[in-house]
C-alpha positions in Angstrom: 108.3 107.2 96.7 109.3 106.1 100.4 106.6 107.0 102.9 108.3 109.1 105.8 106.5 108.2 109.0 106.3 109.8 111.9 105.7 108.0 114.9 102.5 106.7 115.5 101.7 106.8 111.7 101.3 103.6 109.4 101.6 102.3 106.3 100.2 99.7 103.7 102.5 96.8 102.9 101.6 95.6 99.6 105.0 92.9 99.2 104.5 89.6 101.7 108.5 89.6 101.3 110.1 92.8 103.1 113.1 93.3 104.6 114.0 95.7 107.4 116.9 98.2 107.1 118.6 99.7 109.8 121.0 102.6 109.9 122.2 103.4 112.7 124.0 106.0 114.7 125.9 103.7 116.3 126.6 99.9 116.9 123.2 98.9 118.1 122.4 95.0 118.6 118.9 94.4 116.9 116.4 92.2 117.9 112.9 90.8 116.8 110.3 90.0 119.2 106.6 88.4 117.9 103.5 88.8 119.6 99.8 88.3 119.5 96.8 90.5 118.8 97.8 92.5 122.2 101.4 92.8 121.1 102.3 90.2 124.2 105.2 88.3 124.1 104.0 84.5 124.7 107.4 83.8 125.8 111.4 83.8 125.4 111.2 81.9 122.6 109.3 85.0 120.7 112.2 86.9 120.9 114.9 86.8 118.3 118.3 87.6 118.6 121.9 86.8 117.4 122.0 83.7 120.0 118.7 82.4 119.3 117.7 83.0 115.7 115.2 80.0 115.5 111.9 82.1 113.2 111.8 80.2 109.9 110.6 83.1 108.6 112.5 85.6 110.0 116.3 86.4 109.1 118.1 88.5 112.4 121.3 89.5 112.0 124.1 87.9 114.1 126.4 91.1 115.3 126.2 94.5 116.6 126.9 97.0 113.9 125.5 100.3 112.8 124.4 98.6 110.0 121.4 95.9 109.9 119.1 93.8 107.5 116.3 91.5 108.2 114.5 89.5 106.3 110.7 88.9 107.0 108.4 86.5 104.9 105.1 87.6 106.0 103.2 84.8 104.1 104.9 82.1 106.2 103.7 84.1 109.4 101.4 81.6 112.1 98.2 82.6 112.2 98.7 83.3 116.3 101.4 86.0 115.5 99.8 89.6 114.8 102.8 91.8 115.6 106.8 91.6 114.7 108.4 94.5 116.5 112.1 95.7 115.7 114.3 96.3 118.7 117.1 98.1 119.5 119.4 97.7 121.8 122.8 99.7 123.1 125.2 96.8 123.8 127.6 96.9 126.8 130.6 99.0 126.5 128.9 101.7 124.0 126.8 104.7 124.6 124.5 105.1 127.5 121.6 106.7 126.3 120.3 106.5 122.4 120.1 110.4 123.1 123.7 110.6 123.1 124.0 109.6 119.3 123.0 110.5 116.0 119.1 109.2 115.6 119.2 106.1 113.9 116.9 105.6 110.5 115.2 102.1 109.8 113.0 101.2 107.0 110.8 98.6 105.5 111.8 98.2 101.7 111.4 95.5 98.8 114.2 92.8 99.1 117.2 94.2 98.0 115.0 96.9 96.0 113.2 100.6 96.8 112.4 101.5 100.5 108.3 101.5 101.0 108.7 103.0 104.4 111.0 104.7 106.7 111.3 106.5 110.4 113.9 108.5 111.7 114.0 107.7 115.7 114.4 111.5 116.8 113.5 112.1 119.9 115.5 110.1 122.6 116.7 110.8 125.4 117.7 107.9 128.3 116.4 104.9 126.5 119.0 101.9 126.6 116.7 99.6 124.3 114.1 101.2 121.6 111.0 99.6 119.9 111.8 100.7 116.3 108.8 99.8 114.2 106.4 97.1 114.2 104.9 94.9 111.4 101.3 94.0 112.4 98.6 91.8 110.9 95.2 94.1 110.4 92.0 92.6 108.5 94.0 89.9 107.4 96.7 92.5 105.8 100.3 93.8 107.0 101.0 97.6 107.9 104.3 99.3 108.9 103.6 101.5 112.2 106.8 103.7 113.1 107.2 103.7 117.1 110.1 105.3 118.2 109.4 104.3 122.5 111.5 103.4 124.7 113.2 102.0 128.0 115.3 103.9 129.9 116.0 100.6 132.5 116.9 98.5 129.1 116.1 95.6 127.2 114.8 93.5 130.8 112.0 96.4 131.1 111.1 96.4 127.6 110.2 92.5 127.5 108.6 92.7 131.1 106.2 95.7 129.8 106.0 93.3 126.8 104.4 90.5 128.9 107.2 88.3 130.0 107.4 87.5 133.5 109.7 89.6 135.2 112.4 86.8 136.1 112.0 85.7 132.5 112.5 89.3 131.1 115.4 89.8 133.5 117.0 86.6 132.3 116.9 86.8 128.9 118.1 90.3 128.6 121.5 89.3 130.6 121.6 86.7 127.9 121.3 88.2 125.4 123.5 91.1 126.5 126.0 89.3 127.5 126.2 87.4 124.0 126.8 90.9 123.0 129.3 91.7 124.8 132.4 90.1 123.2 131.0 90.6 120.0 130.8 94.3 119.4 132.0 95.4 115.8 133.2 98.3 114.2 130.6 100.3 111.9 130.4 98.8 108.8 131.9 100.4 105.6 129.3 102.4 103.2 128.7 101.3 100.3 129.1 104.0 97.5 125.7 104.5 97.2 124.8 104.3 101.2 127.7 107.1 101.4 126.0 109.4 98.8 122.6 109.4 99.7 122.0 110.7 103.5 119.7 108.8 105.7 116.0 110.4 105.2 115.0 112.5 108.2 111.5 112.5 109.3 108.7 114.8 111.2 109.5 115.6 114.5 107.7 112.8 117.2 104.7 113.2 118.9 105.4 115.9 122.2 105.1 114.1 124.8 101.4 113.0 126.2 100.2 115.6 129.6 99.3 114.3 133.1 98.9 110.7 132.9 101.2 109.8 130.4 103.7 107.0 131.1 107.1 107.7 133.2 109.8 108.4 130.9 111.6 105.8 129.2 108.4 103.6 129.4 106.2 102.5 126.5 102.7 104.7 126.9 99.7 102.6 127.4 96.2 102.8 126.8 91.2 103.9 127.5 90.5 102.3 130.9 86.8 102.0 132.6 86.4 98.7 130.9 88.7 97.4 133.4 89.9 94.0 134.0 88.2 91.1 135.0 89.3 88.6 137.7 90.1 86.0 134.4 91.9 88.8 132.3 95.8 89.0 132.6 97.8 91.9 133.1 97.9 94.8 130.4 98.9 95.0 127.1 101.9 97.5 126.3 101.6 99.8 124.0 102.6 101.9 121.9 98.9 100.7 121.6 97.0 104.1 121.2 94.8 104.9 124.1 91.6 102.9 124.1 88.6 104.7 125.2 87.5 101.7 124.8 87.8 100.3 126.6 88.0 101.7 124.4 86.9 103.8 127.1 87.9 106.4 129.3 90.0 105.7 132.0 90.5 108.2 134.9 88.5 110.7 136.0 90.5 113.2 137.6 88.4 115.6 140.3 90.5 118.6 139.4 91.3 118.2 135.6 89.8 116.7 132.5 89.0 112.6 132.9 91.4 110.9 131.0 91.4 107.8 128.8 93.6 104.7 130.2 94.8 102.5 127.5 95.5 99.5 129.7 93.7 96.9 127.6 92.2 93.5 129.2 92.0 90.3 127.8 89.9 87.8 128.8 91.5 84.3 129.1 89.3 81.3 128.0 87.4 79.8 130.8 86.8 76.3 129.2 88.5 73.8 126.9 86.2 74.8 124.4 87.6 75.4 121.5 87.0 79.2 120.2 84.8 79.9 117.2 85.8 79.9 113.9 86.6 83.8 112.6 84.7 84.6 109.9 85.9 84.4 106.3 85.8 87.4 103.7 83.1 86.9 100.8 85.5 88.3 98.3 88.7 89.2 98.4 90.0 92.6 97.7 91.1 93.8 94.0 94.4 94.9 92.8 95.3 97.8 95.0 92.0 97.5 97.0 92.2 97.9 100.7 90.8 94.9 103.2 87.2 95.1 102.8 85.9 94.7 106.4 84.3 92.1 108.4 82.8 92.1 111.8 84.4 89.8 113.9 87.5 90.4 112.4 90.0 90.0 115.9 91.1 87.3 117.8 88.8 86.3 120.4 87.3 82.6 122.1 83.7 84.0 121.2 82.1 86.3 118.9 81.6 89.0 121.8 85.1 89.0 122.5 86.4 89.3 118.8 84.1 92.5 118.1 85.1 94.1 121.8 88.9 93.7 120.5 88.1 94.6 117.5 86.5 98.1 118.4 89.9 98.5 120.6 91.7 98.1 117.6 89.6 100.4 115.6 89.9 102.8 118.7 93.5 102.4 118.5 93.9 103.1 114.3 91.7 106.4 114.7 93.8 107.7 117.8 97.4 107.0 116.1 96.5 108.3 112.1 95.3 111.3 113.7 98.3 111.9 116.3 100.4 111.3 113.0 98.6 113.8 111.0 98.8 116.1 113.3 102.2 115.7 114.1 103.3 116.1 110.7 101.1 119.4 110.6 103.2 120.7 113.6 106.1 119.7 112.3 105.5 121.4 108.8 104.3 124.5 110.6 108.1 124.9 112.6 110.3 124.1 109.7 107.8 127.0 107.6 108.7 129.1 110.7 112.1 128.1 110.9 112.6 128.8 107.0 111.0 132.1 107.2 112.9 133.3 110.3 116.0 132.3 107.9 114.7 134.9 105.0 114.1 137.5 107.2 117.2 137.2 108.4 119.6 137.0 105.2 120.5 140.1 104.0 119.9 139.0 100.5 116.6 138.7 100.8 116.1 142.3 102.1 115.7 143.7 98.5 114.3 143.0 95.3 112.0 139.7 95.0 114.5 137.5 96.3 112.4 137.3 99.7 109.0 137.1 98.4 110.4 133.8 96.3 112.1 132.6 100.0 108.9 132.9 101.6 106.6 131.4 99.3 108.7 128.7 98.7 108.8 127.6 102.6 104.9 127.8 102.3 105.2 125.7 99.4 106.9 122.8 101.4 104.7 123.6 104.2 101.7 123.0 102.5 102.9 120.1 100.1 103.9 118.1 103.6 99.9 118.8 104.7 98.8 117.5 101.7 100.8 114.0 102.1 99.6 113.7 106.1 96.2 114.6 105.1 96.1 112.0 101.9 97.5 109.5 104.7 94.8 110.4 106.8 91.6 110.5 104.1 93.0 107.0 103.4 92.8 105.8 106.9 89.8 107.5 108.0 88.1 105.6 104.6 89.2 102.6 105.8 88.3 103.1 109.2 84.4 104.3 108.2 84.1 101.3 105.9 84.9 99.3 109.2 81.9 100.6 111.4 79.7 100.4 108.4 79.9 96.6 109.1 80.6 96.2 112.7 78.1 98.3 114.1 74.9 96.2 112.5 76.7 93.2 114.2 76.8 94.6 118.0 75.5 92.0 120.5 73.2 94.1 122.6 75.5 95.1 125.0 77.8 97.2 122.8 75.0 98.1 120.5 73.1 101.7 120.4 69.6 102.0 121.0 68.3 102.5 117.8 70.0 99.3 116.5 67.6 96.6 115.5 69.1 94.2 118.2 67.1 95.9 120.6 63.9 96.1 118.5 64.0 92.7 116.6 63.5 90.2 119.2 67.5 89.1 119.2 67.7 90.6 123.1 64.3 89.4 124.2 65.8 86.3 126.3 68.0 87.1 129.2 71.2 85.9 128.6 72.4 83.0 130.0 76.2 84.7 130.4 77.3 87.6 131.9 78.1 90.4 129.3 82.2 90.8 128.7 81.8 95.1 128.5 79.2 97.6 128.1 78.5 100.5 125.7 78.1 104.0 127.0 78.7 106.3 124.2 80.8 107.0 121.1 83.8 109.0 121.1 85.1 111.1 118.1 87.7 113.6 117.1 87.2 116.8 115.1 89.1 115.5 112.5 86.2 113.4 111.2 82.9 114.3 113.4 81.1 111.7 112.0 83.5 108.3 113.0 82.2 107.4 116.1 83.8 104.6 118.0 81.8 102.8 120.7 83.0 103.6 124.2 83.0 100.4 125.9 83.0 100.2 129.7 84.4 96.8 130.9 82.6 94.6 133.2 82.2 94.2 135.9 83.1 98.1 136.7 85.9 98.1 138.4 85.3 101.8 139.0 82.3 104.3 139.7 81.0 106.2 137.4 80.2 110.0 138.1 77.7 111.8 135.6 77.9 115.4 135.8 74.9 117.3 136.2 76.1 120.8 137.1 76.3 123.5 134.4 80.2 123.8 135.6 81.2 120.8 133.9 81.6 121.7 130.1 80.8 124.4 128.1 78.3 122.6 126.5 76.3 122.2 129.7 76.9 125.8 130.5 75.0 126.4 127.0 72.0 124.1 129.0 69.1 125.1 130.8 69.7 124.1 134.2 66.1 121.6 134.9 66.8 120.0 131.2 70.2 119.2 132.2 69.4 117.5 135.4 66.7 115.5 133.3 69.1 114.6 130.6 71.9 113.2 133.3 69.2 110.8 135.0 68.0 109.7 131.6 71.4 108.9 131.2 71.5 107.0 134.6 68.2 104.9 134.0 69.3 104.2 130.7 72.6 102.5 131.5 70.6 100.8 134.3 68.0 99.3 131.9 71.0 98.1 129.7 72.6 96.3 132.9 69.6 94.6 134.0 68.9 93.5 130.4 72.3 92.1 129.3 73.0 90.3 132.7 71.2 87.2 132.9 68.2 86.7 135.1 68.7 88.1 138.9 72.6 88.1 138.4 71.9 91.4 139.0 70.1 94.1 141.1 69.9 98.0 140.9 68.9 100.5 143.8 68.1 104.0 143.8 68.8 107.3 146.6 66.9 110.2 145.1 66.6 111.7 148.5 64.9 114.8 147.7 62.5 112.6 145.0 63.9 115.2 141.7 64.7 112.2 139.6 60.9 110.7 139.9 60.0 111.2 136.1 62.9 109.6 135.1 63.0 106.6 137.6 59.1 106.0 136.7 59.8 103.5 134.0 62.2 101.5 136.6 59.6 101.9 139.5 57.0 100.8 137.3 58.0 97.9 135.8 59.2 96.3 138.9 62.9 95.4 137.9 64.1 97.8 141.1 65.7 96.5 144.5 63.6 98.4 146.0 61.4 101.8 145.6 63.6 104.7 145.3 65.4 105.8 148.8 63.7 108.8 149.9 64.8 111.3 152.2 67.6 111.0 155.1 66.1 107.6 156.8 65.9 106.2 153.1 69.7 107.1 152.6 70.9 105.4 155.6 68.8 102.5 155.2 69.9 102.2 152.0 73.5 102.4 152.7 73.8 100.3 155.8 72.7 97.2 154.0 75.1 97.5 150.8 77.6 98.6 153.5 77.0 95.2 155.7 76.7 93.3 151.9 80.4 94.4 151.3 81.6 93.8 154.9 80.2 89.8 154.6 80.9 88.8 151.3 84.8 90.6 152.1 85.0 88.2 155.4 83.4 85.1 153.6 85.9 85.6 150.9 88.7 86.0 153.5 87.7 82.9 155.2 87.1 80.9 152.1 83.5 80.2 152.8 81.4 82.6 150.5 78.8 79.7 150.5 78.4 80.5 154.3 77.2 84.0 154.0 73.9 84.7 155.5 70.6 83.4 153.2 69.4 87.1 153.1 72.6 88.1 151.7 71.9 88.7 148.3 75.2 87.7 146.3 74.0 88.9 142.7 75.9 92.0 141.0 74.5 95.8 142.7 74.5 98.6 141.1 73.5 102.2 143.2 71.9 104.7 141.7 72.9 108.1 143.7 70.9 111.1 142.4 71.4 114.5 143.3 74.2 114.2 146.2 74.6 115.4 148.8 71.0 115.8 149.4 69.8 113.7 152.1 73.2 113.4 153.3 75.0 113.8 156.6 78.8 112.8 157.2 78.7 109.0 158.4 75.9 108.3 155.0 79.6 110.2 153.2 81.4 108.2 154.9 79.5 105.1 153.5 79.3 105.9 149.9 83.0 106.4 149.8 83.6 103.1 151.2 81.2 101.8 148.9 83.0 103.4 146.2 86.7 102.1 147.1 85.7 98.6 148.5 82.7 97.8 146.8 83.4 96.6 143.2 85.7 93.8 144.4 82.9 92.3 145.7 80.3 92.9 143.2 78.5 96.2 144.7 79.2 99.4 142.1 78.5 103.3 141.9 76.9 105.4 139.7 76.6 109.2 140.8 74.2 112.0 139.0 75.7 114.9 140.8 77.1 118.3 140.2 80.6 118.6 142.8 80.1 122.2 142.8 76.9 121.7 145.0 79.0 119.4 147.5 81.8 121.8 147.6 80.9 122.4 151.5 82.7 119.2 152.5 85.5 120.9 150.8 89.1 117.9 149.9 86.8 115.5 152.1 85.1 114.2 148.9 87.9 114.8 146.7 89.0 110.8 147.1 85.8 109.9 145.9 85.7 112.2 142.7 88.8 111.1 142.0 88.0 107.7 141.9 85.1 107.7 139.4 85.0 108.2 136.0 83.0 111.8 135.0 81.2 111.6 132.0 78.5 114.3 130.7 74.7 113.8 129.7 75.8 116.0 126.7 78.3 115.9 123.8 81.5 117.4 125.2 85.2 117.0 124.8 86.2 116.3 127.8 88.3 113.3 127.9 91.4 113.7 127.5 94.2 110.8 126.2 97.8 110.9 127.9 99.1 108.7 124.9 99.3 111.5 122.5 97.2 114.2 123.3 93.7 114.0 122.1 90.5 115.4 123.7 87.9 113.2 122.8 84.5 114.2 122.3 82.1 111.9 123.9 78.5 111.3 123.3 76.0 109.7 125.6 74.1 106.6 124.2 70.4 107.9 124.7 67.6 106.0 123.4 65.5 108.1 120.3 63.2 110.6 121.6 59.9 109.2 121.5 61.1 105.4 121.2 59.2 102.7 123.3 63.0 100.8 123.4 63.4 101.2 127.2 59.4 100.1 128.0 59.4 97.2 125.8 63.4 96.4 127.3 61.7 96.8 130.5 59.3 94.5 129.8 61.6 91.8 128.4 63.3 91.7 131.7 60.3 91.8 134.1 58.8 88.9 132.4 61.6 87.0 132.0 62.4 87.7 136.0 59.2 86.1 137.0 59.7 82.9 134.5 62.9 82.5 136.1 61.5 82.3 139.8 60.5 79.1 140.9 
């Protein structure tokens, strides 16, 4: 039976020979591009088309027609090529717009045998040039994903989002266009069989993604707050689900829910060294066994980097098979409605049984597509459990949960002699399957504050808090993602200080004072806030002028040039206008220069400076001491749940962490 995707949704490939089918609502010129593990285009050359059709293991086809066929030999596939994505483009002198003619159909089937998998690109509206459906490599085995996005600007926009320089892009599309041009054809004939059977139609897409979602005619991309490092190129396109990975979430939006940003960064190497080797399976799978999983199992120039991707990707696979379940469960629920409507309207199905039969056959198709979305989805989610079972034992420390033996087994006792590539903050899961919990990684260095919410406002599961255990549980929060900073960075690469103006947050901090790993003692009162802030505020102005110069090494000795991190509990407290003033130019000027926020605040309680602070809000990333579903993904829709990383109650983890790095501190002074 052919799988009917809908867009989003994958599918096993279980031939290494395939070939790709297109039908088409009109003459189309198809194309083939091949990228890496990001889905980036390494250059013209990965793009093949009727003038260039140079992939040994790839057949194109060398017209425009209605009608295509590729072939694809997956086992001859390089080992640097994770993604072959099928493109469609109107040629010149056709239609505009792919919403102007009938939705195309393309499949992936055996060669010249049964179809494994097909999509119907409904949908469209003002796209010129369509990604179809992709092939892509995952745990060492081949899937069908059905994408359906595309470019209203054309092919040159598509390969630019794809990663090709934009005079690159540009320049191959005219090429390839303009080879095009004189060779438009006439649909081909149907074969008896092609004009008997109908193309398959499909669940209706995805509805389009709220708020931040992409501009229209533009692929969607992906979780932010891991952001990019200075080394890391531009972002991946997508239709890459959202990442909360950074896999984390993105944007925080002062007036509406934070959402996830699925911009992914890549870190380029930094030496010549060659990258480690990737592990190798034990065993490989049985007969109609799945990929058993590995840890380490994504591309990467170090074992850090491989598991960071390869959380995104498992981030990615849990956002997509539940879009597509869900679609198909929407979809399912509007052709019941539409087939009921029908009955009720039919005068033959006014009397008798007649009706009852209508109506319970509608349900019947109703519930029968559920069951085949939902089998999709046990299948995935399996998959996808089986995965953290294995990669969650091998998190380095900073991606790894308290309560994992990392932290406990002397493995993080030495300060690193690196800094750390992201860092863990919570999980994030969906109400499909509670317990799946993907790690939400922040990249590093943070490119953007982070805001924890301590007012009883923020979710209804702080409103369900008492109000003292809510403000203890949000600088909890704070100290413990200061303790994981201080350990994972090595030696005095980095520095944390603390406002608590009104001294509230003393219990928490007491672990922090009293081991000695602090800037400073905690900034007391109004003098302590604008001490405080004066001297990260002249740290950004120098190190912004020294950069500017081109002379960082002739900053001031007392300058202190490791990472900072600022604690700020309980704003405003303590604070007058210029001390706001400050911490928002802290906020937007700091983190190019190495000097970051973290907030424990409630906004309702600073609501007297009324759209003054609403910049600054805006520009940090909320997140809530307890579980809550509050960030939302523009990609397709999701509210994720997130849940704060806390250490166990009544664990010594952040004492003995504390330790670790106090001790190691004083070996490292001379």
């Amino acid at each position: 039976m052919t799988a009917e995707l809908v867009r989003g949704q994958n599918h096993p490939l279980s031939r290494s020979r395939v070939e790709i089918r297109v039908s088409a609502g009109t003459p189309v010129l198809a194309l083939a591009s091949v990228g890496d593990d990001a889905g980036r285009l390494p250059g013209p050359e990965a793009v093949a088309h009727p003038g260039a059709r140079a992939l040994a293991w790839l057949e194109v086809p060398d017209a425009v027609s209605d009608r295509h066929r590729f072939t694809v030999d997956l086992d001859a596939v390089g080992p640097a090529v994770h993604r072959v994505g099928l493109v469609l483009v109107l040629p010149p002198g056709g239609p505009v717009r792919f919403g102007a003619v009938p939705a195309s159909y393309v499949a992936v089937a055996e060669p010249e045998g049964a179809e494994i998998a097909g999509c119907t690109l409904d949908g469209l509206d003002s796209e010129t040039a369509v990604v179809a459906l992709e092939l892509y490599r995952r745990q060492g085995a081949w899937k069908v994903r059905a994408v359906g996005q595309g470019y209203a600007d054309g092919l040159g926009a598509l390969l630019s989002d794809a990663g090709l320089p934009g005079p690159d892009a540009v320049a191959l599309a005219a090429r390839v266009m303009a080879a095009a041009a004189p060779a438009v054809s006439a649909p081909a004939p149907a074969t008896a069989a092609e004009a008997a059977t109908p193309a398959p139609t499909a669940p209706a897409p995805i509805a389009p993604a709220p708020a931040e979602a992409a501009p229209t005619g533009a692929v969607p991309t992906v979780p932010q707050g891991l952001r990019v490092p200075q080394d890391a190129p531009p972002a991946a396109p997508a239709p890459q689900a959202p990442a909360p990975y950074a896999g984390t979430p993105g944007s925080a939006s002062g007036d509406g829910p934070p959402t996830i940003s699925y911009a992914h960064p890549r870190r380029r190497p930094t030496s010549a060294e060659p990258p480690e080797p990737a592990p190798q399976r034990a065993q490989a799978p049985g007969p109609g066994e799945p990929p058993r999983p590995v840890a380490g199992d994504a591309a990467g120039w170090s074992m850090e980097e491989r598991l960071y991707n390869q959380v995104w990707g498992m981030f990615e696979d849990l956002a997509r098979t539940v879009a597509a379940y869900r679609s198909a469960v929407e979809f399912a629920d509007a052709r019941m409605d539409r087939e009921l409507g029908e009955a009720l309207s039919d005068p033959r199905h006014r009397l008798g049984g007649s009706g009852d039969a209508a109506r319970d056959a509608a349900r019947g198709r109703r519930d029968e597509l559920v069951d085949r979305a939902r089998a999709v989805l046990d299948r995935d989610l399996a998959q996808l459990v089986a995965e953290t079972e294995v990669v969650e034992p091998a998190l380095p420390a900073p991606y790894a949960r308290w309560d994992n033996p990392v932290w406990h087994d002397g493995r993080a006792a030495a300060l690193p002699e690196e800094n750390p590539l992201a860092l863990r903050l919570g999980d994030l899961h969906l109400p499909e399957r509670p317990d799946l919990r993907i790690p939400m990684l922040m990249r590093l260095p943070l490119e953007r504050g982070i805001w924890i919410d301590n007012g009883r406002t923020g979710s209804e599961a702080a409103m369900a808090m008492d109000t003292d255990r809510l403000r203890r549980a949000a600088m909890d929060m704070a100290v413990a993602h200061a303790v994981r900073l201080l350990a994972v960075h090595p030696g005095d690469r980095f520095s944390v200080h603390v406002i608590d103006a009104a001294g509230a947050g003393a219990a928490s901090l007491a672990p922090l004072v009293r081991s000695g790993v602090l800037a400073g003692p905690p900034a007391a009162g109004a003098g302590g806030v604008t001490r405080t802030l004066a001297a990260l505020t002249r740290r950004v102005d120098l190190v912004q002028m020294a950069l500017r110069a081109g002379a960082p090494e002739d900053l001031p000795p007392d300058v202190d040039t490791a990472g900072q991190l600022l604690i700020v509990h309980d704003f405003p407290h303590g604070f007058d206008d210029r001390a706001v003033t400050q911490l928002r130019y802290l906020a937007d000027e700091g983190p190019a220069v190495g000097v970051h926020l973290l907030m424990v605040a409630d906004r309702d309680e600073a609501s007297a400076y009324g759209p003054l602070l609403d910049p600054l809000w805006r520009s940090l990333m909320r997140l809530s001491p307890v579980p809550d579903n509050h960030l939302a993904d523009p990609w397709v829709g999701h509210h994720w749940t997130f849940e704060p990383d806390l250490p166990p109650r009544g664990s010594q983890v952040l004492d003995r962490a504390l330790d670790r790095i106090a001790a190691g501190r004083r070996g490292s002074r001379p």
